[in-house]
N, C-alpha and C positions, 0 to 999 in steps of 0.2 A: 788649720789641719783638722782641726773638731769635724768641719765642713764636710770637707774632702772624703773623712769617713764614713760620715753621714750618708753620702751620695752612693757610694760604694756596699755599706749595711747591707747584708741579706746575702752578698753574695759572697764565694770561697775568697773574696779575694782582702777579709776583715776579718778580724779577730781581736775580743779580751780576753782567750783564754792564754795563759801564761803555759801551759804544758803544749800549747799551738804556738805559741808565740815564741819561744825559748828556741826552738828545735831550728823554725823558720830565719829566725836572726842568727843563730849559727852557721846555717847554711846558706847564708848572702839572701836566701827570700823575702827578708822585712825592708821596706822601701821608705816605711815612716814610724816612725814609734811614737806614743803620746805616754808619756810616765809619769804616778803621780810620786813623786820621791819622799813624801812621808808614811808610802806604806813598803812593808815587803812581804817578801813571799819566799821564806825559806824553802831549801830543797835539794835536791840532787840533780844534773844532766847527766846521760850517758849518750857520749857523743856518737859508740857504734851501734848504738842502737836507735839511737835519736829518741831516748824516751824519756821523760821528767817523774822523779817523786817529786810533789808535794807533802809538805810538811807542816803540820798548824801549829808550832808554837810562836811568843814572844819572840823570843829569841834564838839567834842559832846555835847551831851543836857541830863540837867534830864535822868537818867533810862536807858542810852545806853552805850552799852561798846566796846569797840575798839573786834571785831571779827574775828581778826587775832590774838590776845593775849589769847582772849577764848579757842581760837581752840589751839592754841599751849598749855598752860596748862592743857586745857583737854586730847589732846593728851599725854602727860608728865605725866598724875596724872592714866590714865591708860594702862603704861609700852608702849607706842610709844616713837618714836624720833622723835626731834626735827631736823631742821636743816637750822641756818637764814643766810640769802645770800642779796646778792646788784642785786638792778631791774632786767636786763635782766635775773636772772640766775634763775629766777621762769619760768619755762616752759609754756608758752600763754599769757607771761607779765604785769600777774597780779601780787595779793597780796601772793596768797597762792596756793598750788597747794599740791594736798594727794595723798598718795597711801595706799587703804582701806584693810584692813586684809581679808576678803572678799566680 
């Protein structure tokens, strides 16, 4: 999957950004997700608006949900894969990293 993204880099159709990646897996556009599940990214989705808070603490608060689990069962809930890996193996060494249907 690492690959796959590799190939695709540079163009609209990748992303590690988590406020692009959140929005796209709720609306069936993420096709692959690479997750690394010991980190998260609290926050908020607003689904009519399709925009994401991020949020920088520890831990969550009231109303926030871990948006790396988001993005993964949304991606899961319409027919993407999943695919969770340990740190360095997310491509820009973040949390998450998509490759969009288109």
């Amino acid at each position: 999957m690492a690959e796959f993204y590799g190939q695709l880099k540079g163009t609209k159709r990748t992303s590690n950004d988590i406020r692009e990646v959140a929005p796209a897996a709720y609306s069936g556009r993420a096709y692959k997700l690479l997750v690394d599940l010991s980190k998260r990214q609290w926050g908020m989705f607003n689904p009519e608006m399709m925009h994401v808070d991020l949020h920088h603490h520890e831990e969550s608060k009231p109303g926030e949900d871990d948006l790396v689990d988001f993005a993964a069962v949304h991606t899961l809930m319409n027919d993407g894969g999943v695919f969770a890996v340990e740190g360095d193996a997310v491509p820009g060494g973040g949390s998450v990293a998509a490759v969009f249907r288109y």
